[in-house]
Steps between C-alpha positions, in 0.01 A plus 500: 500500500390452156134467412606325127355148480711183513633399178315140365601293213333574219099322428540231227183308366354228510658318218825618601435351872353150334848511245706512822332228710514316175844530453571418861321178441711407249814630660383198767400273253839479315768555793234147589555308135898633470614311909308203408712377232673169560596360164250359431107575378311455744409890573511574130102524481486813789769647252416467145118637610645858690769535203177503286328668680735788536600527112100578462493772791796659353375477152114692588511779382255576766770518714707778374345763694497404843861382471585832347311630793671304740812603340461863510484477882801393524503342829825312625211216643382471078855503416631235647172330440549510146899436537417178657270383300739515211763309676209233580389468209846454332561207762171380401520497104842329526341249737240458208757431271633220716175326562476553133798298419511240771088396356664485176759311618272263675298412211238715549342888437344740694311862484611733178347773659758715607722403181261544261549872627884573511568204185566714146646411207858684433400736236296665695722553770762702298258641219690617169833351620407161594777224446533323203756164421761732519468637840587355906268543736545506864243496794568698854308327767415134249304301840438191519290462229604643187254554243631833369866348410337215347234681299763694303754214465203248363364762277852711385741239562706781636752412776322595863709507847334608849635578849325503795574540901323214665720168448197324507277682221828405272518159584078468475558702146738275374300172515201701359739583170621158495142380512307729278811658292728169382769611285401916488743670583441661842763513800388576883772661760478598842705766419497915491435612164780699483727187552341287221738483205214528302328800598776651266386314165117590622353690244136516721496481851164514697508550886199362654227747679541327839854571507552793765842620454429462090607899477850419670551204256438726218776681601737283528402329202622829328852416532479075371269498192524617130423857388208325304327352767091555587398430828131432591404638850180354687366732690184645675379902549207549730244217549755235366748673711347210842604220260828675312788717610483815333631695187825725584656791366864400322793643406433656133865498471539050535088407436225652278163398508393359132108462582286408811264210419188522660314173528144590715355148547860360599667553868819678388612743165827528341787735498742438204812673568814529247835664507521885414669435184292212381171680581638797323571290177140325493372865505693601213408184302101625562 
C-alpha cells in the first residue's frame, strides 16, 4: 500500500476564486437576458446593463492575472466555463443589436454603452490599407444593426454588402439601412459569404469578433475573392478571449497575417489577413 498522499488540484488565490464566481455570475446572468427575448424591448434594460458591465470587466486590466491564473490551471470545469460564456455572450450582443434596432425603429434610443465600446471608424479597423472610393467592402456577421457598413459607405461612398445567419438580424438590418442609410449603397443577405456574388468584387472584408466559426470562413473565402483582398479579423487573446473567439494559426501557404491591431480600452483587436502573394508585394513596396 502506498504511503504517497492523494493528489489535489492545485491552490489558486483569492482573486482567481472571486474571477470564477464572477464569471459564473455572469454565465447566469446572460443565459437569463439571451431566453427572455420576445421581439420586443421589454427585457432590453437587464441586457444593455450586463453587456456593459462585462465590456468593463474584460477591459481591467486588473483582471489579467487571475484569468491568466485561472487559465494556467487548466481545468475542464474553467474551460467550459469560459467556452460558454463566449457563446452567451455572442447570443447576447446580437440580442443587443436587435433591441438596438427595433428602439430605433420605434422612434426612440436607448443605452450607448456597450456600442460606444465595439463602434470604430473604418480606418482604424484596417490601418495602412483602409478602403478608399475605389474599394468594396463586405461585412461577415452585419446584425441587426449595422453601424460598421454604414460608417464606411456614409463616409467613403464605397459599395458595402453583409451576410449574416439569423433571418431575422437581416430583415431588422435592412430597415435600419433604409432608415438611417437612404440611397448609400449597402445590401443585406441571409446568405453564406461564400455564396454572395459579391464577396468576389470585395476588396475588404471584415468578419465580426462574435463570429465562432470566423477561421473556417476564412478558408473558404480563399477560393471566391480577389488575390488583392484584406480581410479584417475581430478577435480576442486572453482576457478578451470571455467576450471574443480567439486568434488561430493559418495556413502560410492561403493567409498571412499583415499586422495585429491591438486596441486596450476596446472589447476585441484585429487580425488583418491577405493572400501570400499580395502580402508579399506590400512588403516589397516597403
Amino acid at each position: 500500500m502506498s504511503d504517497l498522499p492523494p493528489q489535489t488540484a492545485p491552490a489558486i488565490t483569492a482573486a482567481a476564486h472571486d474571477m470564477l464566481t464572477t464569471l459564473r455570475a455572469y454565465r447566469t446572468r446572460f443565459t437569463t437576458a439571451a431566453d427572455t427575448y420576445d421581439g420586443s424591448t421589454q427585457h432590453a434594460a437587464d441586457l444593455e446593463q450586463v453587456m456593459a458591465d462585462y465590456s468593463t470587466y474584460v477591459t481591467d486590466e486588473r483582471n489579467q492575472a487571475p484569468f491568466a491564473e485561472i487559465s494556467s490551471a487548466r481545468s475542464a470545469e474553467t474551460e467550459s466555463l469560459v467556452a460558454e460564456l463566449r457563446t452567451q455572450s455572442a447570443r447576447c450582443a446580437a440580442v443587443m443589436e436587435k433591441y438596438r434596432a427595433l428602439r430605433l425603429l420605434a422612434g426612440r434610443s436607448g443605452s450607448v454603452g456597450y456600442f460606444a465600446n465595439v463602434e470604430s471608424c473604418i480606418e482604424e479597423e484596417f490601418g495602412a490599407v483602409a478602403p478608399t472610393r475605389d474599394s468594396r467592402l463586405l461585412l461577415v456577421g452585419s446584425g441587426s444593426f449595422p453601424m460598421t457598413l454604414l460608417h464606411a459607405a456614409e463616409r467613403t461612398g464605397v459599395p458595402t454588402a453583409g451576410v449574416d445567419i439569423d433571418p431575422e438580424a437581416v430583415d431588422l438590418g435592412r430597415q435600419v439601412v433604409q432608415r438611417l442609410g437612404s440611397g448609400l449603397d449597402i445590401s443585406l443577405e441571409n446568405l453564406a459569404a461564400e455564396e454572395l456574388a459579391f464577396t468576389r468584387e470585395a476588396t475588404h472584408i471584415m468578419i465580426s469578433s462574435t463570429v465562432e466559426v470566423k477561421y473556417q470562413i476564412l478558408e473558404r473565402l480563399h477560393a471566391v475573392t480577389r488575390d488583392d483582398v484584406v480581410v479584417a479579423m475581430r478577435f480576442g487573446d486572453g482576457l478578451k478571449s470571455l467576450f471574443n473567439y480567439p486568434m488561430r494559426e493559418v495556413d502560410p501557404d492561403r493567409w498571412r497575417l499583415l499586422d495585429t491591431i491591438r486596441r486596450p480600452d476596446q472589447v476585441f483587436d484585429i487580425a488583418l489577413y491577405a493572400k501570400p502573394s499580395a502580402a508579399q508585394d506590400g512588403a516589397g513596396d516597403d
